[in-house]
C-alpha positions in Angstrom: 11.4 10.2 5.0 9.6 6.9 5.0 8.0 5.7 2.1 4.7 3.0 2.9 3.7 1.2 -0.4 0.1 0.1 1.3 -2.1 -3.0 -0.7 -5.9 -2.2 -1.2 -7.8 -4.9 -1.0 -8.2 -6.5 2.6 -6.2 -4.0 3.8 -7.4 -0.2 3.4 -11.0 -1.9 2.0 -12.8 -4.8 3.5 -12.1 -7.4 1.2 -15.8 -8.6 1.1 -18.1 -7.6 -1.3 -22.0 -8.4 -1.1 -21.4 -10.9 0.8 -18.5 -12.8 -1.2 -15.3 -13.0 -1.3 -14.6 -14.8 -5.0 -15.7 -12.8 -7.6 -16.1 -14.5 -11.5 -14.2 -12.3 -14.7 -17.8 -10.9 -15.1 -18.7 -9.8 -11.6 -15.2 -7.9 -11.5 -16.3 -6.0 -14.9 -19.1 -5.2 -13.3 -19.7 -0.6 -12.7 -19.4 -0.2 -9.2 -18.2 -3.0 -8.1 -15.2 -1.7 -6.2 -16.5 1.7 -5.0 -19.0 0.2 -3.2 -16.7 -1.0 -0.9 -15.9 -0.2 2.3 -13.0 1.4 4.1 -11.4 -0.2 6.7 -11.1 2.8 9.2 -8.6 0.7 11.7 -5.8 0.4 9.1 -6.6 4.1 7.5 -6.9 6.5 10.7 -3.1 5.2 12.2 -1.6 5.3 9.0 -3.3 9.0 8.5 -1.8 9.8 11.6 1.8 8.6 10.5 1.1 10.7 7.3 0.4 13.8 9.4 3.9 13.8 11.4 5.3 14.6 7.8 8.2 11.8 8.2 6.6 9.3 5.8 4.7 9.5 2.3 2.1 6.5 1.0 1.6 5.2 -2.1 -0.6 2.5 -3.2 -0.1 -0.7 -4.8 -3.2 -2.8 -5.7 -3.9 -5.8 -8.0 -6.2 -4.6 -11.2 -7.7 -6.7 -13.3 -8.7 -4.0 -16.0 -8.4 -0.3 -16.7 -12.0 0.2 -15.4 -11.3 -1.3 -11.9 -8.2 1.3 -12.0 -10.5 4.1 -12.4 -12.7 2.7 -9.5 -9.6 1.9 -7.0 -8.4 5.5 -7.7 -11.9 7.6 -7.0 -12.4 5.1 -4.1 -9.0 6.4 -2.7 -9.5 10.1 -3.4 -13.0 9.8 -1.1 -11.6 7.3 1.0 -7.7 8.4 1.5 -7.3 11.2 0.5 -3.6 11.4 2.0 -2.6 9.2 -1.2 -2.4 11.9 -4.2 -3.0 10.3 -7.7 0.4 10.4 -8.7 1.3 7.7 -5.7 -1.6 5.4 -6.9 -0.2 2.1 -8.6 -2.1 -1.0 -10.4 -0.6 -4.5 -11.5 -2.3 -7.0 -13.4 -1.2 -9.9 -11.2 0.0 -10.4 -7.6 3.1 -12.2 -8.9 4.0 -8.5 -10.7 4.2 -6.9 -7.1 7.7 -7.5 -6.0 9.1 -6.9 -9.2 6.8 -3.8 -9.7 8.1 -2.5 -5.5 12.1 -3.3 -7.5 10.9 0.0 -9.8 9.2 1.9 -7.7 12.3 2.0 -5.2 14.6 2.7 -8.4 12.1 6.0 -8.8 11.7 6.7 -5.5 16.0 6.5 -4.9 16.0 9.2 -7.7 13.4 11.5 -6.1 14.8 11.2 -2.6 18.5 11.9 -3.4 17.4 15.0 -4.9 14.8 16.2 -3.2 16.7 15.0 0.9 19.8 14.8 -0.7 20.3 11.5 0.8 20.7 7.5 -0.1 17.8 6.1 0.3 17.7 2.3 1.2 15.4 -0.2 0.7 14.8 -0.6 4.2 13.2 2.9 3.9 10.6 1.6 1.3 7.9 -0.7 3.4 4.9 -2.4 2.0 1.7 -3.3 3.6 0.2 -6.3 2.3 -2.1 -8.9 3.7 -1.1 -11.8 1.4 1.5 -13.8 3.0 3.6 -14.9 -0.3 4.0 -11.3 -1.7 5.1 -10.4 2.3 7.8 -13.2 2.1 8.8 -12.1 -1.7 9.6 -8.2 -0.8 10.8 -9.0 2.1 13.5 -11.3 0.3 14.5 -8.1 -2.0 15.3 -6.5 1.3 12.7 -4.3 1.9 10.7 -3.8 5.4 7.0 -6.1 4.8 4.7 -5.8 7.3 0.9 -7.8 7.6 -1.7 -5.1 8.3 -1.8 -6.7 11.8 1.8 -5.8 12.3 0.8 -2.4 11.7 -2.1 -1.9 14.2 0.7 -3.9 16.7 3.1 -1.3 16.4 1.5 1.7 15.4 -2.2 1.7 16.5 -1.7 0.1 19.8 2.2 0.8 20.3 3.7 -2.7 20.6 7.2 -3.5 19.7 7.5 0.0 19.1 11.5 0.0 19.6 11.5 -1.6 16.3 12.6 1.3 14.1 13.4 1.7 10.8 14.8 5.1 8.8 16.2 3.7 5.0 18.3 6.8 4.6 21.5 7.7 5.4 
C-alpha cells in the first residue's frame, strides 16, 4: 500500500477563481467561494485510476484559512473526489504547517499500516502532490517521495519514466 497526500488548490481545483488568482481576507470569507470551483479532471481521472487498482489510498492536504473554507473544501471533495473519504481530508492554516503536518500524518499512518499489512511502512511509501515548489523541496528533505502535478500526468497519465517505482514497505 501506497499512501498519496494530494494538495487542493491548483492541483485537484483550478486555482482560478472568477477570474483572479489573489483573493483579499474578505473575498476568502466569502459563502461559496471555494465550491464554485472547478475540478481539474487531468489530475483526478489518473489518480482515480491508481485508487481503483486498490495498491494506494489518498488523502488530502490543503491550506485553510478558516473553519468555513474547511467545510467548503470538504463538500467540494465529496462531489468532486469522491475516492477521498472524510476521514482522509486534512486542513492547515499555513503552507509553512505542511511538512511538519506530512511528519504526523506518517507517524499515524506507520501505526495503521503495521497493524492493518503488518508491515514497516517507510516514508518513501507516503508521497505528496503539491504544485508549490518550496513545500515540494521541504518534504522531500524529510525523506518522503514529492512529486509536482506534472510529474504525475508524466508518469502516470502518459506513462513516462514509468520504471521509477516506489513501494515504502517492507
Amino acid at each position: 500500500m501506497v499512501y498519496y497526500i494530494v494538495d487542493m488548490d491548483g492541483v485537484l481545483v483550478e486555482f482560478r477563481y472568477k477570474d483572479k488568482v489573489n483573493m483579499t481576507e474578505e473575498e476568502l470569507k466569502e459563502p461559496g467561494n471555494f465550491y464554485e470551483r472547478s475540478p481539474v479532471p487531468n489530475i483526478i481521472e489518473p489518480l482515480h485510476v491508481l485508487q481503483q487498482s486498490g495498491q494506494v489510498t489518498f488523502h488530502s492536504l490543503s491550506v485553510s484559512p478558516n473553519e468555513q473554507m474547511d467545510v467548503e473544501k470538504r463538500q467540494w471533495l465529496d462531489e468532486n473526489v469522491r475516492f477521498i473519504p472524510r476521514g482522509n481530508m486534512h486542513f492547515v492554516r499555513h503552507s509553512s504547517k505542511k511538512g511538519a503536518y506530512m511528519e504526523e500524518l506518517y507517524q499515524e499512518l506507520k501505526k495503521d499500516h503495521l497493524l492493518n499489512y503488518g508491515k514497516e511502512l517507510y516514508r518513501t511509501g507516503v508521497l505528496l502532490i503539491d504544485d508549490k515548489h518550496s513545500t515540494l523541496y521541504e518534504v522531500e528533505g524529510r525523506g518522503f517521495i514529492a512529486w509536482h502535478p506534472t510529474t504525475l500526468l508524466n508518469r502516470v497519465y502518459h506513462k513516462i519514466n514509468q520504471p521509477v517505482t516506489h513501494t515504502g514497505v517492507m
